[in-house]
C-alpha atoms as an extended CHARMM CRD file, in Angstrom:
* protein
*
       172  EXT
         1         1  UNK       CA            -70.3500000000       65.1250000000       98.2550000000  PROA      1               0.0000000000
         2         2  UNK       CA            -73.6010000000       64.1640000000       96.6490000000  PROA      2               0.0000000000
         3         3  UNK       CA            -76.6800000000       66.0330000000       95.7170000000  PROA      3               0.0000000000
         4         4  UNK       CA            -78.4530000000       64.2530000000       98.6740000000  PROA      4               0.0000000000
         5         5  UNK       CA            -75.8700000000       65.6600000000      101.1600000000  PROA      5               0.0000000000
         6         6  UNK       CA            -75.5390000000       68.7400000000      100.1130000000  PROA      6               0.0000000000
         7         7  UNK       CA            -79.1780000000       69.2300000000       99.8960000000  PROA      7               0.0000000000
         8         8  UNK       CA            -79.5030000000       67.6340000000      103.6930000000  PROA      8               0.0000000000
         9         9  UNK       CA            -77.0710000000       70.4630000000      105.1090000000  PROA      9               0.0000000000
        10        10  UNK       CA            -78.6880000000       73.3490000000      103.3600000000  PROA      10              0.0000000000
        11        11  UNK       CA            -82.0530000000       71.9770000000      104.6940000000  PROA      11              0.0000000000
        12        12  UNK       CA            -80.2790000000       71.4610000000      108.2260000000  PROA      12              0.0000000000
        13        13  UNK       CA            -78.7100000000       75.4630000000      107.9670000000  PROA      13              0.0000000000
        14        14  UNK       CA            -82.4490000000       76.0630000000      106.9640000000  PROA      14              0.0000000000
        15        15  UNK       CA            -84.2440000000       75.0740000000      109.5010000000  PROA      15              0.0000000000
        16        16  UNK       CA            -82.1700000000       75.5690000000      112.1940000000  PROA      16              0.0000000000
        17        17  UNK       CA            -81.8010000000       79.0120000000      111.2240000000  PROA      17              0.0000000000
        18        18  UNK       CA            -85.8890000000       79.1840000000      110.9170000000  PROA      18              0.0000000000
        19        19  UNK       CA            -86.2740000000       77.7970000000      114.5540000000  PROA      19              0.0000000000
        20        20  UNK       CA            -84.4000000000       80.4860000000      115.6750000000  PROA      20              0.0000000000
        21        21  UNK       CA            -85.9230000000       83.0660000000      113.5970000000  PROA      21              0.0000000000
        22        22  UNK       CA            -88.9590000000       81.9440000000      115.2590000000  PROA      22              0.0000000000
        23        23  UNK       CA            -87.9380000000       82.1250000000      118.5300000000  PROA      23              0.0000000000
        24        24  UNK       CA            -85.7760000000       85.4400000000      118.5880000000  PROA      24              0.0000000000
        25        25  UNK       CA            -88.5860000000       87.1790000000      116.5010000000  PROA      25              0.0000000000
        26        26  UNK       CA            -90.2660000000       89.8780000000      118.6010000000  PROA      26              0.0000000000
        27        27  UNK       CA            -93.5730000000       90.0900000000      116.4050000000  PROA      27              0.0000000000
        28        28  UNK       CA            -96.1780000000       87.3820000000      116.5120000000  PROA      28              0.0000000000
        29        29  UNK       CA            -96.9050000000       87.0120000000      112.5840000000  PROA      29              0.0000000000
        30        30  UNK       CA            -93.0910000000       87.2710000000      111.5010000000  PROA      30              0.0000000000
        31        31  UNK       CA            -93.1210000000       84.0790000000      114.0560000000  PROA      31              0.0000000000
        32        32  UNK       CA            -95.8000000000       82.1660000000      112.2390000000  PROA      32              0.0000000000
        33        33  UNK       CA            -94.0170000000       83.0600000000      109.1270000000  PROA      33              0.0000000000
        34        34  UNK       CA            -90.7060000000       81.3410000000      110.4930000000  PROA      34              0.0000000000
        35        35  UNK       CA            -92.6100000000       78.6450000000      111.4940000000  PROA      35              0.0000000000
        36        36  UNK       CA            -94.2050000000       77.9590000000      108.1190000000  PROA      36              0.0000000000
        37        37  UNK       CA            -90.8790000000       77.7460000000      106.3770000000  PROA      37              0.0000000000
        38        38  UNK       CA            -89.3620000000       75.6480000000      109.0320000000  PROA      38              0.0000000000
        39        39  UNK       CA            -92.1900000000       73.0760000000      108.7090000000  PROA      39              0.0000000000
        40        40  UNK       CA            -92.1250000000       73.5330000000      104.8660000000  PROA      40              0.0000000000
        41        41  UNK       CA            -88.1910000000       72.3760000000      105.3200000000  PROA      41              0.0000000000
        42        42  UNK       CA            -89.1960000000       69.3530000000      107.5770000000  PROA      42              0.0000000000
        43        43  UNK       CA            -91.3830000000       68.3710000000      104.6160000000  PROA      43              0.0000000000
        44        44  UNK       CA            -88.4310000000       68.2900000000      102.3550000000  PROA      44              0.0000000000
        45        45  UNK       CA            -86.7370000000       66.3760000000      104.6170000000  PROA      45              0.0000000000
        46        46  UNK       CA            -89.5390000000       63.6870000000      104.4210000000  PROA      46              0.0000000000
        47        47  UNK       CA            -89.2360000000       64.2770000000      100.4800000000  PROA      47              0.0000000000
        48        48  UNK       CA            -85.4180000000       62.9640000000      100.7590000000  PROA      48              0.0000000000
        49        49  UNK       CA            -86.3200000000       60.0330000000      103.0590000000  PROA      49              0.0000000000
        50        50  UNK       CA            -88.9680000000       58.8280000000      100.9320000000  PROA      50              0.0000000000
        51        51  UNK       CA            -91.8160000000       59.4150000000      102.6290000000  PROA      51              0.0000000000
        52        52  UNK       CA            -94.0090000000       61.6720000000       99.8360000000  PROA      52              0.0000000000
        53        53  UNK       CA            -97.3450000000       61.3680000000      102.1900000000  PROA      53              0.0000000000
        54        54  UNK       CA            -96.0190000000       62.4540000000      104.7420000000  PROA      54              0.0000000000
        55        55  UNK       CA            -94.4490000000       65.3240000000      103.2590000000  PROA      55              0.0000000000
        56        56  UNK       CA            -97.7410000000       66.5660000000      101.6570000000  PROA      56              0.0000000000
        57        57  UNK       CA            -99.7120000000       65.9190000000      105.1130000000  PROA      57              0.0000000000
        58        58  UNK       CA            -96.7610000000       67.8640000000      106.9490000000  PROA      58              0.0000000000
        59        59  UNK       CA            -97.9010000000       70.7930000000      104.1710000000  PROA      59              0.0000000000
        60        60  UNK       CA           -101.4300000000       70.6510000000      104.2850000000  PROA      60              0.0000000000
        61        61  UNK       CA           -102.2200000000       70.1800000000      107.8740000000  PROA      61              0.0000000000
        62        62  UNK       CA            -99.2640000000       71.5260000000      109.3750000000  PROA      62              0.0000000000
        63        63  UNK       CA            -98.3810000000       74.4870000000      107.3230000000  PROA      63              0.0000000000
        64        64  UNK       CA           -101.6920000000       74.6950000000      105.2610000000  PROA      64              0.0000000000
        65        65  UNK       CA           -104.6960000000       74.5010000000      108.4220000000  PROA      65              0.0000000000
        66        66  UNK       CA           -103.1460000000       75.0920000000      111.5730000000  PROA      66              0.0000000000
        67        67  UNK       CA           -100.5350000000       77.8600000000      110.4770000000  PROA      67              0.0000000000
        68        68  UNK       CA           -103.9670000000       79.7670000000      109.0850000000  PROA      68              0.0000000000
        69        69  UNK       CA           -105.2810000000       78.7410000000      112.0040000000  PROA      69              0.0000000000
        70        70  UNK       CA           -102.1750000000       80.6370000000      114.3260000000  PROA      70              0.0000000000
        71        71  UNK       CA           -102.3670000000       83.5550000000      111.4880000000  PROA      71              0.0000000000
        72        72  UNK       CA           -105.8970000000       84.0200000000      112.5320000000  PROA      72              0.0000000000
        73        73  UNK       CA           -106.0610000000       83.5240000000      116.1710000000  PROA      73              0.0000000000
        74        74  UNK       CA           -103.0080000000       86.2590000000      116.2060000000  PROA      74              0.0000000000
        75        75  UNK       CA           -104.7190000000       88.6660000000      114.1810000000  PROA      75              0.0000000000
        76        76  UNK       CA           -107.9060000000       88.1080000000      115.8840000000  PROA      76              0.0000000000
        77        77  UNK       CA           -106.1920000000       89.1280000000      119.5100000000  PROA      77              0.0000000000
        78        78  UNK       CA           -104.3660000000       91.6460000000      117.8120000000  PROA      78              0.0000000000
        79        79  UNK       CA           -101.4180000000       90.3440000000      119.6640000000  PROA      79              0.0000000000
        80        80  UNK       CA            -98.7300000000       90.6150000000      117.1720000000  PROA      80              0.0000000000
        81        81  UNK       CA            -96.2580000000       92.5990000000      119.2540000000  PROA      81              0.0000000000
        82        82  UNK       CA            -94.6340000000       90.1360000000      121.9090000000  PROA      82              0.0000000000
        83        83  UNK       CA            -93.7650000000       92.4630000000      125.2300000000  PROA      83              0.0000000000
        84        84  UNK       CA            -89.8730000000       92.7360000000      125.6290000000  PROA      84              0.0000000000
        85        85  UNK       CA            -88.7130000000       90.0880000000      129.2140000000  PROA      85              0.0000000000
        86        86  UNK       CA            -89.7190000000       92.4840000000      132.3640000000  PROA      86              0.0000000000
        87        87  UNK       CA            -89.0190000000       89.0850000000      134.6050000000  PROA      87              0.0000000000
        88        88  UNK       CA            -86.2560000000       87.3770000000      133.7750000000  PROA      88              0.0000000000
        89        89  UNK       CA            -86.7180000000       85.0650000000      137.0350000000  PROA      89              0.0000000000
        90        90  UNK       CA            -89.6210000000       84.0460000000      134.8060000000  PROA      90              0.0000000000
        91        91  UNK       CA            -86.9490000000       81.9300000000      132.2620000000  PROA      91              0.0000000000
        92        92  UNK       CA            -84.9390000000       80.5610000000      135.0120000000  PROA      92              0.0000000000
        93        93  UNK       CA            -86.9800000000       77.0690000000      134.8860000000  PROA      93              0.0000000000
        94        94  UNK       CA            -87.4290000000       76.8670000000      131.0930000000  PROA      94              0.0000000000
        95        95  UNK       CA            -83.9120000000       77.2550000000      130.4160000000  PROA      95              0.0000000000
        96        96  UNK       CA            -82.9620000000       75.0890000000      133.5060000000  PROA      96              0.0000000000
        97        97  UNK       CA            -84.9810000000       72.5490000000      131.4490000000  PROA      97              0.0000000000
        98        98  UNK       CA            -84.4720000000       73.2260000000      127.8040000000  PROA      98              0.0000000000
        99        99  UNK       CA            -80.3010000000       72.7180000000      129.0520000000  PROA      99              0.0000000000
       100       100  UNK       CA            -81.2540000000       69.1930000000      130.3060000000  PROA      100             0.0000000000
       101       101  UNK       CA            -82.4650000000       68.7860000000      127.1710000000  PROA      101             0.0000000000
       102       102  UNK       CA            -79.4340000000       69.4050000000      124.8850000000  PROA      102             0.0000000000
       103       103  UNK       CA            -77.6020000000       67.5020000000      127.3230000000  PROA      103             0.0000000000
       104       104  UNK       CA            -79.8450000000       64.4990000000      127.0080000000  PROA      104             0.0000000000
       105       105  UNK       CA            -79.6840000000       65.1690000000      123.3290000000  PROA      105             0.0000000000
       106       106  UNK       CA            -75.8620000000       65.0210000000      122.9630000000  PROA      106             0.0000000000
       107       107  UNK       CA            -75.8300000000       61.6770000000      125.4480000000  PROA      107             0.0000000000
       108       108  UNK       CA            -78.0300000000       59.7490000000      123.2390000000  PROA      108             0.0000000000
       109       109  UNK       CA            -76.2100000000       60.9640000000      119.8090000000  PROA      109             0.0000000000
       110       110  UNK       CA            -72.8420000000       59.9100000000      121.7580000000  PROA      110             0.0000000000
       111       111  UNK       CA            -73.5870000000       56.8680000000      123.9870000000  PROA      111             0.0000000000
       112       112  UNK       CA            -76.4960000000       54.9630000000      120.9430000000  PROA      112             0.0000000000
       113       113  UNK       CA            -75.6980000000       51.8670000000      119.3590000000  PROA      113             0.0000000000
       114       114  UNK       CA            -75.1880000000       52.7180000000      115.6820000000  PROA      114             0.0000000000
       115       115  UNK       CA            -77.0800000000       50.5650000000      113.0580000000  PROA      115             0.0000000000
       116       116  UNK       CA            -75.8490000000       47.8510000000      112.0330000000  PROA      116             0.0000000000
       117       117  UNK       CA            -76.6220000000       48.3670000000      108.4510000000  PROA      117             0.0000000000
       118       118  UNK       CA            -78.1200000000       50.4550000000      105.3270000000  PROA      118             0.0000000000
       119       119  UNK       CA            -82.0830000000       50.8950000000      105.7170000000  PROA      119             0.0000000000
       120       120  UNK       CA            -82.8460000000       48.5800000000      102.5590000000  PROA      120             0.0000000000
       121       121  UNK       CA            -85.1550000000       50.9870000000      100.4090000000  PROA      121             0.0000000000
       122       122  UNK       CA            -88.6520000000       49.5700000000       99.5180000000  PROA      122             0.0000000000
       123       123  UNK       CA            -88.9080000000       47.4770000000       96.9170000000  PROA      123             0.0000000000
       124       124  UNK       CA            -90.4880000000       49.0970000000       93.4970000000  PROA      124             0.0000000000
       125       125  UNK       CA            -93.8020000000       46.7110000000       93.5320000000  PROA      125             0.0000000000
       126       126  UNK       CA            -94.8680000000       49.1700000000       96.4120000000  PROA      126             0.0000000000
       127       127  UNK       CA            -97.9590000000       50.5770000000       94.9800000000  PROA      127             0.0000000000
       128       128  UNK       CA            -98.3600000000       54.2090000000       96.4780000000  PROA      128             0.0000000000
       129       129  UNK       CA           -101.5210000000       54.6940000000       95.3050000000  PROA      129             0.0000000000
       130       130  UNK       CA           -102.8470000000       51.5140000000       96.3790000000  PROA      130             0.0000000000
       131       131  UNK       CA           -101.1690000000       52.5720000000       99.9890000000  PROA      131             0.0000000000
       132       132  UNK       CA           -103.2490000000       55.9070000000       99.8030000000  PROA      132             0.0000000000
       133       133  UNK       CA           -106.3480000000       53.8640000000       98.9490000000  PROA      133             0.0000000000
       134       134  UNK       CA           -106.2320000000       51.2720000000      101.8530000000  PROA      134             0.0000000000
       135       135  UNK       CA           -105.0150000000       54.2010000000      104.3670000000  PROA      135             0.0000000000
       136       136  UNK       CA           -108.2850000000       56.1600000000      103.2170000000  PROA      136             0.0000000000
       137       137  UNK       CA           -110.5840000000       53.6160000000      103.6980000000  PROA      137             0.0000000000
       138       138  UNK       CA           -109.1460000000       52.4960000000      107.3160000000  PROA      138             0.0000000000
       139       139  UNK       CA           -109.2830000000       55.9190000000      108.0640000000  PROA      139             0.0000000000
       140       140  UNK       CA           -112.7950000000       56.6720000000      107.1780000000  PROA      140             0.0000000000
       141       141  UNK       CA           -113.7310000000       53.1830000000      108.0480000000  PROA      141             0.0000000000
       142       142  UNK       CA           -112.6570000000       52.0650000000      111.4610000000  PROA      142             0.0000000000
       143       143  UNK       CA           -111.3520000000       55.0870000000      112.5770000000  PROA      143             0.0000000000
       144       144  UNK       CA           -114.6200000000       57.5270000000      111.3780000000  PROA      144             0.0000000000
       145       145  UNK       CA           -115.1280000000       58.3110000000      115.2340000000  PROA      145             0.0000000000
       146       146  UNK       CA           -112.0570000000       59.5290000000      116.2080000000  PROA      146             0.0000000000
       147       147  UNK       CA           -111.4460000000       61.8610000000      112.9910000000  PROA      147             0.0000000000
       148       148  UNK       CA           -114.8410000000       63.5650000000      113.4530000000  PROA      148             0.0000000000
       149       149  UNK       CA           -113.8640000000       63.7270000000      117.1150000000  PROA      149             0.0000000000
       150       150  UNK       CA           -111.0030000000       65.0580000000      116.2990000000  PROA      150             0.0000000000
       151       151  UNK       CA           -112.8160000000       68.0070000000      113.6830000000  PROA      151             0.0000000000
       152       152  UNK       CA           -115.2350000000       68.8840000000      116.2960000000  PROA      152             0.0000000000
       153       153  UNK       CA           -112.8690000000       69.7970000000      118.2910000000  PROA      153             0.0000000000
       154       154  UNK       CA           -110.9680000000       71.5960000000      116.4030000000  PROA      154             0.0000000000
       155       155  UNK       CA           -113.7320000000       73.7250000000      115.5940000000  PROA      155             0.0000000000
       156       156  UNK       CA           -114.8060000000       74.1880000000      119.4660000000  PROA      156             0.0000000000
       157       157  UNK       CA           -110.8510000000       75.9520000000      119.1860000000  PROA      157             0.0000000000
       158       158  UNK       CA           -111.6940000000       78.0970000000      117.2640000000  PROA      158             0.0000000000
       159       159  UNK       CA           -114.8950000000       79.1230000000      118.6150000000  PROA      159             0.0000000000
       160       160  UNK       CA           -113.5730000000       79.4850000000      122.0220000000  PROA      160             0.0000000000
       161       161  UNK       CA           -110.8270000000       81.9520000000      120.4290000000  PROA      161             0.0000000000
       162       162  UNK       CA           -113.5300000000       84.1720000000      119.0040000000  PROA      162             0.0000000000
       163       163  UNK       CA           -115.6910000000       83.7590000000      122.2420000000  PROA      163             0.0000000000
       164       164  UNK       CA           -112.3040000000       84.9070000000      124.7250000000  PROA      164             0.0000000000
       165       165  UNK       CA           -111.0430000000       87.2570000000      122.1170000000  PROA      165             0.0000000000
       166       166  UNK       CA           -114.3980000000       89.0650000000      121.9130000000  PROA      166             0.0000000000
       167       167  UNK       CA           -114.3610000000       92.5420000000      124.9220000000  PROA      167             0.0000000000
       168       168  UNK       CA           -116.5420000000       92.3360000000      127.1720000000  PROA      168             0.0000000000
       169       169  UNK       CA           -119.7290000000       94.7410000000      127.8590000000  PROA      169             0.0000000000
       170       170  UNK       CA           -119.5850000000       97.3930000000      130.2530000000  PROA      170             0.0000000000
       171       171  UNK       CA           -123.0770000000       96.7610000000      131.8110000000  PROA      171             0.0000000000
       172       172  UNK       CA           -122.3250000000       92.8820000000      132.1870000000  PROA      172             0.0000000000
């Protein structure tokens, strides 16, 4: 068993066991919590395949900004206690749904046409940096509208969550 392996399953046990964590947990925060290590796993998992900048974005955005984001919004509503299932008609669709799912799931890893072949790793005159660079400028260059797009509303979020999480006044 190599490193790589063993590494993969305790990453596998990891997360899955962090997904769950998330779902079973009854309080809000120890949720976000879950969720933060499970995403910090899925970066490690990009670590093993190679992919360093997209481990580091899967940090900072996911599990940096929007988990501060969640933190926030939760503590703003003061929601952190999840109310116990009163309706359990309520989960007859979702699970109806997330059981097509695995089933869909288990077809494809059955019934798909393995590879043919080793993914050839790059070759070493790759210049990372040089990557970074050109991604940077496309990204501030041609595609300037759509990331500021994309900042403004994220901050309209978060002002509507202060705006619905404020009470209203009696006299209004």
């Amino acid at each position: 068993m190599t490193i790589d392996l063993f590494l993969f399953l305790v990453l596998a046990l990891v997360s899955i066991g962090t997904a769950l964590g998330m779902l079973l947990s009854r309080n809000a925060v120890y949720s976000a919590l879950f969720l933060v290590l499970n995403l910090g796993a899925v970066a490690i998992f990009f670590l093993l395949l190679g992919a360093p900048f997209i481990a580091m974005a899967q940090i900072t955005v996911y599990a940096g900004a929007i988990m501060v984001l969640f933190l926030f919004v939760i503590m703003l509503l003061g929601t952190e206690e999840i109310p116990g299932m009163q309706n359990w008609k309520k989960f007859i669709i979702p699970a109806v749904l997330a059981g097509a799912l695995i089933l869909e799931s288990i077809y494809l890893l059955t019934s798909a046409s393995r590879p043919l072949g080793l993914i050839a790793n790059p070759s070493e005159s790759v210049n990372t940096a040089q990557a970074m660079r050109d991604l940077g400028e496309l990204l501030f260059d041609q595609y300037l509208l759509p990331f500021e797009v994309t900042s403004i509303l994220l901050l309209v979020a978060m002002v509507g969550a202060i705006v619905l999480s404020k009470p209203e006044k009696a006299g209004k």
